[in-house]
PDB file of N, CA, C, O and CB in Angstrom:
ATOM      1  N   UNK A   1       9.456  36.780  -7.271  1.00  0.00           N
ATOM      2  CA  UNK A   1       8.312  36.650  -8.147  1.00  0.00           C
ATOM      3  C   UNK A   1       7.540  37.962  -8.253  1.00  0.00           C
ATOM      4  O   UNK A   1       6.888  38.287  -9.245  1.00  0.00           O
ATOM      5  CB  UNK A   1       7.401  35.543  -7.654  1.00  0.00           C
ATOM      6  N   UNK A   2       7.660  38.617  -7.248  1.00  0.00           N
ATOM      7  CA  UNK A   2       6.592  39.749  -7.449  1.00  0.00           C
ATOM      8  C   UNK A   2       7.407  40.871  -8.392  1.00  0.00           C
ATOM      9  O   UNK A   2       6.670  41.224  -9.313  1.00  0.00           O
ATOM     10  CB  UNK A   2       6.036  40.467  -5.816  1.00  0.00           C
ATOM     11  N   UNK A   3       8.344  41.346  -8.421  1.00  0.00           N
ATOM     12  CA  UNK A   3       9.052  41.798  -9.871  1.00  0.00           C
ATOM     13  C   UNK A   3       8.324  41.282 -11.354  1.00  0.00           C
ATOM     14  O   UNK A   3       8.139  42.025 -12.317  1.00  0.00           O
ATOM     15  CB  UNK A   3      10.674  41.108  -9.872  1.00  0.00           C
ATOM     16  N   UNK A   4       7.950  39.781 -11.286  1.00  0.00           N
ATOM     17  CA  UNK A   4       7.344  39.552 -12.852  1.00  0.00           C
ATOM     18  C   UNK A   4       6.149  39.733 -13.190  1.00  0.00           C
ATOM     19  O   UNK A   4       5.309  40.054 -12.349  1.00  0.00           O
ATOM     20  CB  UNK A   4       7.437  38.353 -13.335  1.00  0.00           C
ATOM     21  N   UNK A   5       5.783  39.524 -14.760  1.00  0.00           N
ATOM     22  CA  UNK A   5       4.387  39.563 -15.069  1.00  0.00           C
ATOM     23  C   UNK A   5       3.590  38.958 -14.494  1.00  0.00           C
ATOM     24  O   UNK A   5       3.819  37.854 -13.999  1.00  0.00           O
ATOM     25  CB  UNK A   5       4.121  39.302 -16.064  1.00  0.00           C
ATOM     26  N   UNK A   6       2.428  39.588 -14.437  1.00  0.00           N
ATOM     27  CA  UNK A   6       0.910  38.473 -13.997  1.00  0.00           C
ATOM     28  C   UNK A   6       0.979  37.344 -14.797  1.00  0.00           C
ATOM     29  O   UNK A   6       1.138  36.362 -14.072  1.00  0.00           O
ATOM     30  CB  UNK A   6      -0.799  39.139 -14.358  1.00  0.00           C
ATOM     31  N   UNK A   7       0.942  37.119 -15.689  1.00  0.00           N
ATOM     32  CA  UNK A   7       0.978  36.003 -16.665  1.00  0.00           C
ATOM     33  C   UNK A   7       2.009  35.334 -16.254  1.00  0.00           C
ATOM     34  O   UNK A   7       1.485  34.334 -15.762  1.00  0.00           O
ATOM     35  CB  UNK A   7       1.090  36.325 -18.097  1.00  0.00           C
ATOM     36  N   UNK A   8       3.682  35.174 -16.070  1.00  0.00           N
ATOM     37  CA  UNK A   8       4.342  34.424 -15.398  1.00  0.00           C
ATOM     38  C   UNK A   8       4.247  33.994 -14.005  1.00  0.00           C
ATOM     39  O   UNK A   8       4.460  32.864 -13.565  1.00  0.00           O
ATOM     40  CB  UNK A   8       5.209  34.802 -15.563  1.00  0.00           C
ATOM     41  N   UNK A   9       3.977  34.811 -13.511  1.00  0.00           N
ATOM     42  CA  UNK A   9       3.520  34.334 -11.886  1.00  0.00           C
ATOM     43  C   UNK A   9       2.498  33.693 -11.640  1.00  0.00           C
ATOM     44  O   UNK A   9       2.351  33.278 -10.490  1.00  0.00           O
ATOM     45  CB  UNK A   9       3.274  35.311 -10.983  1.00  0.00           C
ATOM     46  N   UNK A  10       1.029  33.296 -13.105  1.00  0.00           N
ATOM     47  CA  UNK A  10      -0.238  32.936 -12.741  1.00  0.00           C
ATOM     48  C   UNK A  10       0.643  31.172 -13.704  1.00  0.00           C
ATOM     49  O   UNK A  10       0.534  29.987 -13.390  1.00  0.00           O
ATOM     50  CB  UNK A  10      -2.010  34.209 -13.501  1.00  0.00           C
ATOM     51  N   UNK A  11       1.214  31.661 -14.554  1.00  0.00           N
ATOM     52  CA  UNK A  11       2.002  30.181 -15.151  1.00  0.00           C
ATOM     53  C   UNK A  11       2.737  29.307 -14.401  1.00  0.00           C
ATOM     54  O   UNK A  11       2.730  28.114 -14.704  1.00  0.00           O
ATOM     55  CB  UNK A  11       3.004  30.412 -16.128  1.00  0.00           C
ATOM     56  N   UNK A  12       3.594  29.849 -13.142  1.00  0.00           N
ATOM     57  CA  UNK A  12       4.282  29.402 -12.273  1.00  0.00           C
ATOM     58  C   UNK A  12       3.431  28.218 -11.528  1.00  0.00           C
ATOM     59  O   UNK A  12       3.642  27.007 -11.466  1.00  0.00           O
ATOM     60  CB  UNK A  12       4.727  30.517 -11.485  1.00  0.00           C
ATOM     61  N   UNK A  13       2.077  29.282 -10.825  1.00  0.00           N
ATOM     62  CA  UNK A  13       1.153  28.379  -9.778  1.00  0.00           C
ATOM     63  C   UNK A  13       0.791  27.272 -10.762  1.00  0.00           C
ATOM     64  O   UNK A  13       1.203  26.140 -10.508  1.00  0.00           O
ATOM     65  CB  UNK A  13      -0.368  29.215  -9.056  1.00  0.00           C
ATOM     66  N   UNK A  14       0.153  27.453 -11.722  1.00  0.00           N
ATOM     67  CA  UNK A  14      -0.655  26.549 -12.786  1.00  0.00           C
ATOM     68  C   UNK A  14       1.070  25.374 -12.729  1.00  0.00           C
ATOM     69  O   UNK A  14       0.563  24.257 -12.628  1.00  0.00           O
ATOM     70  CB  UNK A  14      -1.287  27.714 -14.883  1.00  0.00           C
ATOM     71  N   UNK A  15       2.072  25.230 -12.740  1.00  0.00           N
ATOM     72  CA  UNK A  15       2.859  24.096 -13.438  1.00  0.00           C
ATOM     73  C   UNK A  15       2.620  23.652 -11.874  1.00  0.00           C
ATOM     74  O   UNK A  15       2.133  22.555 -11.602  1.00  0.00           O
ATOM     75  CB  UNK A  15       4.648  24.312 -14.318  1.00  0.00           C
ATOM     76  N   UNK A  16       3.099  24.826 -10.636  1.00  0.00           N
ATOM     77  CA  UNK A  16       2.587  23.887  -9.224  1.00  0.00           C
ATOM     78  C   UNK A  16       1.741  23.184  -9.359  1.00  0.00           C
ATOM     79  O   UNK A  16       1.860  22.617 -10.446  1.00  0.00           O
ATOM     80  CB  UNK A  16       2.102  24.469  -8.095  1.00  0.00           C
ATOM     81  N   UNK A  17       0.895  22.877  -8.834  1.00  0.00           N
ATOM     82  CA  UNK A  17      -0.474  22.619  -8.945  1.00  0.00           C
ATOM     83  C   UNK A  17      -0.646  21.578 -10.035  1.00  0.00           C
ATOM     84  O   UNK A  17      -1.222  20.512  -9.812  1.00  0.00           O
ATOM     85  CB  UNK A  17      -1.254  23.894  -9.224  1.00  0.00           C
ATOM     86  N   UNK A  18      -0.039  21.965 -11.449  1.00  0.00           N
ATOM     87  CA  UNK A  18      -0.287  20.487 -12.306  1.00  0.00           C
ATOM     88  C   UNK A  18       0.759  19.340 -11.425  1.00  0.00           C
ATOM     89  O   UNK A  18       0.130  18.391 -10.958  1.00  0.00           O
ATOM     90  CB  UNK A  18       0.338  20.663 -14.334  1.00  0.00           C
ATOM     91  N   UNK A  19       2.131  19.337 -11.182  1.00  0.00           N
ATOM     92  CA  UNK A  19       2.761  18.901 -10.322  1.00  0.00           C
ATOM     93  C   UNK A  19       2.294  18.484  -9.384  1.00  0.00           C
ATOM     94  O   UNK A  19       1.959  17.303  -9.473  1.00  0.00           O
ATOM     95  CB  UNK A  19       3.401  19.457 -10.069  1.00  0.00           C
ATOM     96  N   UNK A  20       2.011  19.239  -7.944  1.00  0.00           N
ATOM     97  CA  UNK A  20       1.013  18.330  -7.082  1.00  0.00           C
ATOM     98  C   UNK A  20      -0.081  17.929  -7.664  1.00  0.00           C
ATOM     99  O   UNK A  20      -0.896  17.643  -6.787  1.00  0.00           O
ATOM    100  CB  UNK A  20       0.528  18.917  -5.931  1.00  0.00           C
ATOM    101  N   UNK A  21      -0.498  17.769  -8.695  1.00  0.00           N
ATOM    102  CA  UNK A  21      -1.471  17.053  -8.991  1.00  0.00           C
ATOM    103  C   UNK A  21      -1.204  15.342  -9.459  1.00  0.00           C
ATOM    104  O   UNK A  21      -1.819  14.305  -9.210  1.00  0.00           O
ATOM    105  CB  UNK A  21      -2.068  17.884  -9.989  1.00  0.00           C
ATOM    106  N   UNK A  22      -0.113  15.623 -10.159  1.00  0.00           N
ATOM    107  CA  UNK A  22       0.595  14.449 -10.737  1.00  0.00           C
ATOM    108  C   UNK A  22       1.717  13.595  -9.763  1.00  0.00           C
ATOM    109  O   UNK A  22       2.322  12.655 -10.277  1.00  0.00           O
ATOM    110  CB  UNK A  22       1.345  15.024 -12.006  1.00  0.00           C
ATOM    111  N   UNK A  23       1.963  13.956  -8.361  1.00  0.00           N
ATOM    112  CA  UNK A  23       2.679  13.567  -7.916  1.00  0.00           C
ATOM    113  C   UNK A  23       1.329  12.655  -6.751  1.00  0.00           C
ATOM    114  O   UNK A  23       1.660  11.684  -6.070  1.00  0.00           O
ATOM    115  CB  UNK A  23       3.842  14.676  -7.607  1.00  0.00           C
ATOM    116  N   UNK A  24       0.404  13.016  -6.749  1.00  0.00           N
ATOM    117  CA  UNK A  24      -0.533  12.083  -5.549  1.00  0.00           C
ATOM    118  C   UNK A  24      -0.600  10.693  -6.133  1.00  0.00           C
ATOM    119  O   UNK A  24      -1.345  10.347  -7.049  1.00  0.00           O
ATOM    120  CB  UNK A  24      -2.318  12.671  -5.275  1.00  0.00           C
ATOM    121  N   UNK A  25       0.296   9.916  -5.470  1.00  0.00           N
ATOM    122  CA  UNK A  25       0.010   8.581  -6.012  1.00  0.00           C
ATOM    123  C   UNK A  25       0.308   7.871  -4.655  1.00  0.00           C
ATOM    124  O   UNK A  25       0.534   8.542  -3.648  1.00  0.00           O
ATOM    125  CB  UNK A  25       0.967   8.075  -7.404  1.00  0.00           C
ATOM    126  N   UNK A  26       0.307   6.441  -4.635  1.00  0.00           N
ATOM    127  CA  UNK A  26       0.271   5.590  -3.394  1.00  0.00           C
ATOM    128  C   UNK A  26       1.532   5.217  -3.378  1.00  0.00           C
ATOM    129  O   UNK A  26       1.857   4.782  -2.273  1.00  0.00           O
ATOM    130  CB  UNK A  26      -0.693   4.395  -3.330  1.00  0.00           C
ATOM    131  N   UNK A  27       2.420   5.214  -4.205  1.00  0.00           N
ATOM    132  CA  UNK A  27       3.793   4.777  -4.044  1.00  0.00           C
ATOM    133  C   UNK A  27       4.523   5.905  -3.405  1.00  0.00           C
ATOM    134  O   UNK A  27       5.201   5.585  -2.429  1.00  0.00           O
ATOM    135  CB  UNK A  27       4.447   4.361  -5.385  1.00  0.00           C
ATOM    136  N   UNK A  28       4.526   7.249  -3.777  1.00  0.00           N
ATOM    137  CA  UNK A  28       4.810   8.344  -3.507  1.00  0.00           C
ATOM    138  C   UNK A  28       4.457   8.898  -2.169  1.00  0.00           C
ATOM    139  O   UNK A  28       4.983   9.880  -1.646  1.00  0.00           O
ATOM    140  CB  UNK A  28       4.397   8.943  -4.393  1.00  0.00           C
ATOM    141  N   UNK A  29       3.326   8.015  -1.583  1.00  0.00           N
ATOM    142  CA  UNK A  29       2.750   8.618  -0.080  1.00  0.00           C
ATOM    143  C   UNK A  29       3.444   7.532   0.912  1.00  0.00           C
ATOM    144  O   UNK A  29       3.869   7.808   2.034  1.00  0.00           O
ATOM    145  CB  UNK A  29       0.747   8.608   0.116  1.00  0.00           C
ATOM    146  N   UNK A  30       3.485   6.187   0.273  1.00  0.00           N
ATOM    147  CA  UNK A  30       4.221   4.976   0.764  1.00  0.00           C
ATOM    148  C   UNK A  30       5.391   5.734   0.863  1.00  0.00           C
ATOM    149  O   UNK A  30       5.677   5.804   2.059  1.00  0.00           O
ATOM    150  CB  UNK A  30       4.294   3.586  -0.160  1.00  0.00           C
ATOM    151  N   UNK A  31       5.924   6.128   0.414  1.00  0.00           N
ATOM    152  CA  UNK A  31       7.578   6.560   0.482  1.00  0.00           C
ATOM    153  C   UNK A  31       7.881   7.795   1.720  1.00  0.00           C
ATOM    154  O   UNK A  31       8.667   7.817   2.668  1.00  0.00           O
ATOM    155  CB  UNK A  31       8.091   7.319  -1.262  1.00  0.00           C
ATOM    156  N   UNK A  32       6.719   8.919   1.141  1.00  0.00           N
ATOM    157  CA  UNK A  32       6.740   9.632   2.182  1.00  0.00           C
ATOM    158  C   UNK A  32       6.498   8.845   3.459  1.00  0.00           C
ATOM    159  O   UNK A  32       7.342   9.302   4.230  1.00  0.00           O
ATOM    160  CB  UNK A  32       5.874  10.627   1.993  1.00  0.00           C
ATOM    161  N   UNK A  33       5.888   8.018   4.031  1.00  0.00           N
ATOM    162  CA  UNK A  33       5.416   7.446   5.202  1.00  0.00           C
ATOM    163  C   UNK A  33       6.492   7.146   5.858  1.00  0.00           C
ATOM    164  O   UNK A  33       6.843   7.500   6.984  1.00  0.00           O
ATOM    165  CB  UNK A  33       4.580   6.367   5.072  1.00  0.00           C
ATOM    166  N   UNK A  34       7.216   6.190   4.771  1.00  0.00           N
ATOM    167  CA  UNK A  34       8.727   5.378   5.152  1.00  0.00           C
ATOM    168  C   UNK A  34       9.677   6.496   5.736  1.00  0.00           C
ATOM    169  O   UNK A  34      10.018   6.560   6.918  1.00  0.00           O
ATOM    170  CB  UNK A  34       9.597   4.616   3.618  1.00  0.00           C
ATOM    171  N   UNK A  35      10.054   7.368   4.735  1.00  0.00           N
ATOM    172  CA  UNK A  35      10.444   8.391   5.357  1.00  0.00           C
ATOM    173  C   UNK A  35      10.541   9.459   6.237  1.00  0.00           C
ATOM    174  O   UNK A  35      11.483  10.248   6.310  1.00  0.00           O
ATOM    175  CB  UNK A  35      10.476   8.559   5.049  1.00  0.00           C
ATOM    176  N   UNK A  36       9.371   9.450   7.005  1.00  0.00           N
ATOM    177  CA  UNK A  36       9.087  10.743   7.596  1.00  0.00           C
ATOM    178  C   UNK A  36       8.341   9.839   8.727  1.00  0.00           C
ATOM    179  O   UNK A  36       7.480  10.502   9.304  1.00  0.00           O
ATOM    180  CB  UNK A  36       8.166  12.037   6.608  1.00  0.00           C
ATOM    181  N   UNK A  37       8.441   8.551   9.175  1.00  0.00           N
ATOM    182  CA  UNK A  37       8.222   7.621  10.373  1.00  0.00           C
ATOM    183  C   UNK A  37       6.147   8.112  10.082  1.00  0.00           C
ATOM    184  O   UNK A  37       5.504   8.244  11.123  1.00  0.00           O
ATOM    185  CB  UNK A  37       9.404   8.312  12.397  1.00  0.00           C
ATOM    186  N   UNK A  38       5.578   8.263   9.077  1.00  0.00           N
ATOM    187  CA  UNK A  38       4.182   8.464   9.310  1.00  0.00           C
ATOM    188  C   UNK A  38       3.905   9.583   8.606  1.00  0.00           C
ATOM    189  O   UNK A  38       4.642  10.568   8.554  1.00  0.00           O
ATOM    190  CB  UNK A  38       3.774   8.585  10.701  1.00  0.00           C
ATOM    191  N   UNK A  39       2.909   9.468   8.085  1.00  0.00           N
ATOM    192  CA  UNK A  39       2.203  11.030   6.887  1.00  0.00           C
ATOM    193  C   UNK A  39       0.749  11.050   6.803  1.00  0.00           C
ATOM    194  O   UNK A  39       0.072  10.200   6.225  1.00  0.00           O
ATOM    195  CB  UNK A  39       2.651  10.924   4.935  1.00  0.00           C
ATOM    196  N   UNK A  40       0.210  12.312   7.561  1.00  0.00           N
ATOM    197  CA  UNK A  40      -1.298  12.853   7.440  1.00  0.00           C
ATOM    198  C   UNK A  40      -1.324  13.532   5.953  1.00  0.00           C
ATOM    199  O   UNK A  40      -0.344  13.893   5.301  1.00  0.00           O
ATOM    200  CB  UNK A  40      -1.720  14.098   8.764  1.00  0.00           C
ATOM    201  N   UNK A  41      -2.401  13.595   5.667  1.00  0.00           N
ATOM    202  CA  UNK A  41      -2.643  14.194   4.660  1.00  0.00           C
ATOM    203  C   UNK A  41      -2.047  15.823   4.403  1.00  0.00           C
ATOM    204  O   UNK A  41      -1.455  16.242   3.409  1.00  0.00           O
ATOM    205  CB  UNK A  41      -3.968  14.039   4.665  1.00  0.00           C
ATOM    206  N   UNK A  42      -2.349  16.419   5.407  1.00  0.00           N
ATOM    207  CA  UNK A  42      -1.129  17.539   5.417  1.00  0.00           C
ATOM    208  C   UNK A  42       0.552  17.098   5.255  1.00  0.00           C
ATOM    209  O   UNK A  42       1.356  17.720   4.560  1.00  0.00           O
ATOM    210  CB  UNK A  42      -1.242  18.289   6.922  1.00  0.00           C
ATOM    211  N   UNK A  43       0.763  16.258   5.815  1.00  0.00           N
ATOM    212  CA  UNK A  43       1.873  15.992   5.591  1.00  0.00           C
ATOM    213  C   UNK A  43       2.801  15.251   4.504  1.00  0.00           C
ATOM    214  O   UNK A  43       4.023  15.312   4.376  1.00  0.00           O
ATOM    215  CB  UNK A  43       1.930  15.661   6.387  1.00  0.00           C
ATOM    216  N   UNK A  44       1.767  14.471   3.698  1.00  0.00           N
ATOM    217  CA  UNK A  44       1.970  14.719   2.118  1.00  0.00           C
ATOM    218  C   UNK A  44       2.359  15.695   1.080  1.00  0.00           C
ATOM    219  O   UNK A  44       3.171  15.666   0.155  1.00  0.00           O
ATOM    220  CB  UNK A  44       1.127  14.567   1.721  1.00  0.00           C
ATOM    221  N   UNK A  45       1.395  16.700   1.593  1.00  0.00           N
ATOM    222  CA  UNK A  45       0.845  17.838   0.979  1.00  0.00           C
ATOM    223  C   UNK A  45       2.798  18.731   1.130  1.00  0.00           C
ATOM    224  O   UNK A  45       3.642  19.129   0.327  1.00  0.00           O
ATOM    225  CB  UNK A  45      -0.942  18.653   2.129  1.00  0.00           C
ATOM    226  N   UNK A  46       2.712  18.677   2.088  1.00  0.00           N
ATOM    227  CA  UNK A  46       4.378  19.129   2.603  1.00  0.00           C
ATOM    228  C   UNK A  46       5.472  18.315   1.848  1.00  0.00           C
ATOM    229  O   UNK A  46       6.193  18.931   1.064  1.00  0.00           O
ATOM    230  CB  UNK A  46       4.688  18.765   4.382  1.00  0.00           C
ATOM    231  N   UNK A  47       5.625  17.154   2.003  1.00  0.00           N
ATOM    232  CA  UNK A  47       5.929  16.189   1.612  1.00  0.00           C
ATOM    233  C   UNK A  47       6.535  16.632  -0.242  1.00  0.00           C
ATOM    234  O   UNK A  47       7.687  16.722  -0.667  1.00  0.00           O
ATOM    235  CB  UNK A  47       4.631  15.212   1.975  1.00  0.00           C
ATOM    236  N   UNK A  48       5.254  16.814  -0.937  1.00  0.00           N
ATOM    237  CA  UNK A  48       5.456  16.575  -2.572  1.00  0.00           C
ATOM    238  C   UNK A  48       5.684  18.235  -2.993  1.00  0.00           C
ATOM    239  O   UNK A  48       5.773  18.500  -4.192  1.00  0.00           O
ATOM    240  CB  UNK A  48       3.807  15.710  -3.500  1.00  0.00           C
ATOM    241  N   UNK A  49       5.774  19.308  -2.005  1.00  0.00           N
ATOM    242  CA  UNK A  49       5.658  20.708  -2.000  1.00  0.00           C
ATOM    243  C   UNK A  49       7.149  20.596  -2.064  1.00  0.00           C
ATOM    244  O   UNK A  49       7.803  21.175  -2.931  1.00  0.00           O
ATOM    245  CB  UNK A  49       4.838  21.562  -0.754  1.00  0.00           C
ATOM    246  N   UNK A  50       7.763  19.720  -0.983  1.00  0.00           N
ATOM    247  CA  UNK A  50       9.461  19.675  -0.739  1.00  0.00           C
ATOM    248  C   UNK A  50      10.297  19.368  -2.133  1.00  0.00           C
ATOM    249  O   UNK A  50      11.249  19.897  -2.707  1.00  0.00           O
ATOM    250  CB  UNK A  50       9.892  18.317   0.436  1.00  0.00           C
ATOM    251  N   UNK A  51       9.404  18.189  -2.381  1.00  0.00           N
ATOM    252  CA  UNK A  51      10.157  17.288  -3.380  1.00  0.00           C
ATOM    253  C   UNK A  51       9.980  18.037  -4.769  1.00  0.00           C
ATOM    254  O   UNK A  51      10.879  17.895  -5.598  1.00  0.00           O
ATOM    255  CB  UNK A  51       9.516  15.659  -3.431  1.00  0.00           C
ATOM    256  N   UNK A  52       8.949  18.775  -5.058  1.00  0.00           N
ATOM    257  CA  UNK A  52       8.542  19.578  -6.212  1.00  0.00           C
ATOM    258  C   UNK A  52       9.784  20.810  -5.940  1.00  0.00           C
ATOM    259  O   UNK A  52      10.546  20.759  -6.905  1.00  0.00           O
ATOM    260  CB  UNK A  52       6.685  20.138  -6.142  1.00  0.00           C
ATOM    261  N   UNK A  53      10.022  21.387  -5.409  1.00  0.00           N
ATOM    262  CA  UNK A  53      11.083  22.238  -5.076  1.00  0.00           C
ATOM    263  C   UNK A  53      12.518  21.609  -4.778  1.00  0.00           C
ATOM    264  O   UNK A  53      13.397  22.203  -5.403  1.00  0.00           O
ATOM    265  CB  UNK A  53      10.639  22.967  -3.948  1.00  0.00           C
ATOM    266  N   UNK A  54      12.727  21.137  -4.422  1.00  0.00           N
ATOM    267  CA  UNK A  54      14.256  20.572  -4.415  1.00  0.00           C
ATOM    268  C   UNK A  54      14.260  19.779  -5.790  1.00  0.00           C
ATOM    269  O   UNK A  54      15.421  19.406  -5.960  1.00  0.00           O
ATOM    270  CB  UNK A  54      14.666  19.456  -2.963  1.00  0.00           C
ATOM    271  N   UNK A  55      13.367  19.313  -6.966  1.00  0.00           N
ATOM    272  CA  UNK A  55      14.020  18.905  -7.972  1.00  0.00           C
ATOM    273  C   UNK A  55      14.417  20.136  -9.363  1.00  0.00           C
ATOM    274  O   UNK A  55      13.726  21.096  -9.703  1.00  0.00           O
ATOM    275  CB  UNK A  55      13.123  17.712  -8.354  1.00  0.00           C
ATOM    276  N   UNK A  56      15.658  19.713  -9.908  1.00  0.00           N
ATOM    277  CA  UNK A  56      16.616  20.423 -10.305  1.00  0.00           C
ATOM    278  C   UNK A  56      16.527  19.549 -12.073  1.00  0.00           C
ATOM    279  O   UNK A  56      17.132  18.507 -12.327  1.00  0.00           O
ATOM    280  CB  UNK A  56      18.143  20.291  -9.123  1.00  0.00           C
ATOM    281  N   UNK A  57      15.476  20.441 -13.247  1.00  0.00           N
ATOM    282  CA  UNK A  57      16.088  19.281 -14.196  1.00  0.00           C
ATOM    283  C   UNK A  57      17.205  19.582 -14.657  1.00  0.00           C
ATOM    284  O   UNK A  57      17.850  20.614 -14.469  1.00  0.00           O
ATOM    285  CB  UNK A  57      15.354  18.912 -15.349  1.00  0.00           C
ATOM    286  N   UNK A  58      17.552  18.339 -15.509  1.00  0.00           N
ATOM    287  CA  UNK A  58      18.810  17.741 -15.864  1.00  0.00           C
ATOM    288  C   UNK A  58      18.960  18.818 -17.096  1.00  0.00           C
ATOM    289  O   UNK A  58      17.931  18.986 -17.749  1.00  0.00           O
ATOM    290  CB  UNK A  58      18.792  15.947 -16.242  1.00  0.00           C
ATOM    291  N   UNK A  59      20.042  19.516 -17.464  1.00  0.00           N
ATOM    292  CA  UNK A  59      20.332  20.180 -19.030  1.00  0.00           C
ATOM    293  C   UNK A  59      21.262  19.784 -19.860  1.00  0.00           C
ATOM    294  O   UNK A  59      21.383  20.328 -20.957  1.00  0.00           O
ATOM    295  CB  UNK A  59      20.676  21.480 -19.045  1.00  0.00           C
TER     296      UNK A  59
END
């Protein structure tokens, strides 16, 4: 990232961030819980950081 423009790298955080924003839901923390035997609020936070990065869209 640090090779690109300011403007792509400030667009990058902004889609993060809309993303964790859109991913805080109760089904989504339920799941994390199930999965991960228990989830603090940090550990959500980890949690939807993972899942926002390991998804791959479809082309």
């Amino acid at each position: 990232m640090a090779t690109r423009p300011a403007e792509e790298i400030v667009g990058a955080q902004q889609v993060l961030w809309d993303l964790m924003a859109d991913s805080c839901t109760n089904p989504l923390w339920a799941a994390a819980y199930l999965i991960n035997g228990g989830c603090s609020d940090d550990g959500f936070d980890y949690f939807r950081g993972w899942l926002i990065s390991a998804w791959r869209p479809s082309t």
